[in-house]
C-alpha distance (Angstrom), angle and dihedral (degrees) to the residues before:
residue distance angle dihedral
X1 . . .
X2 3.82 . .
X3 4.36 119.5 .
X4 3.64 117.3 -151.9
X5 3.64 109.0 -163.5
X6 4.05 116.3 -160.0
X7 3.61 130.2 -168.9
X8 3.34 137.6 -175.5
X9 3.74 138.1 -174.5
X10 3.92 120.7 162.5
X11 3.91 106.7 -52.0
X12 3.90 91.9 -14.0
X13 3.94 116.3 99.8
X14 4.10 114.5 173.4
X15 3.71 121.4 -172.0
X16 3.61 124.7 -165.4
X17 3.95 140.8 172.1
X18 4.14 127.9 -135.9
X19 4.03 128.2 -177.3
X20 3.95 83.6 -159.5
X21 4.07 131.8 60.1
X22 3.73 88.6 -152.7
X23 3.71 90.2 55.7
X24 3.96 96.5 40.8
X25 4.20 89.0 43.0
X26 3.86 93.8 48.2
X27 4.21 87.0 45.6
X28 3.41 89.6 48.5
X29 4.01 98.0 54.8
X30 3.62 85.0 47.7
X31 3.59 91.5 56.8
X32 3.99 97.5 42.9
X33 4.13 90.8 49.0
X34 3.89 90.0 59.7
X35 4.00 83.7 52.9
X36 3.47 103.6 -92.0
X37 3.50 134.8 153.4
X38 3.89 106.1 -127.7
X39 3.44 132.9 -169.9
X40 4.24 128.2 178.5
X41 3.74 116.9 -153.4
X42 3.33 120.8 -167.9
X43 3.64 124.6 -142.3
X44 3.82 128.9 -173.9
X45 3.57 107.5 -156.9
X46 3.90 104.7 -107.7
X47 3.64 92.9 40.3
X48 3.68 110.2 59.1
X49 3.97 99.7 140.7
X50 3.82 92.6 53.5
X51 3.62 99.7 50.0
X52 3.70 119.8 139.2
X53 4.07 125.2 -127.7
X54 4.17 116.3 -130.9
X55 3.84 103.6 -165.9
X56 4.19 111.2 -143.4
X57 3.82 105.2 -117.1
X58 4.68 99.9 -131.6
């Protein structure tokens, strides 16, 4: 599985890949302590278009 990590803040939008949930969940609270808006989709490797978005709870 494939995490997509997405945050926002104002104009800003950031998109980044992980192989690992521990690495995309402890880049994501990174992300939403500096005030972003964060968002972890998760992507299984043969379905990419029908992933599913888990917002990050600040």
């Amino acid at each position: 599985m494939n995490y997509r990590i997405v945050a926002e803040r104002g104009n800003e939008t950031v998109r980044m890949d992980r192989a690992s949930s521990l690495m995309a969940v402890a880049k994501a609270r990174v992300w939403a302590s500096e005030g972003w808006q964060v968002t972890i989709i998760v992507q299984d490797q043969d379905e990419y278009a029908d992933s599913e978005p888990m917002a990050l709870a600040s």
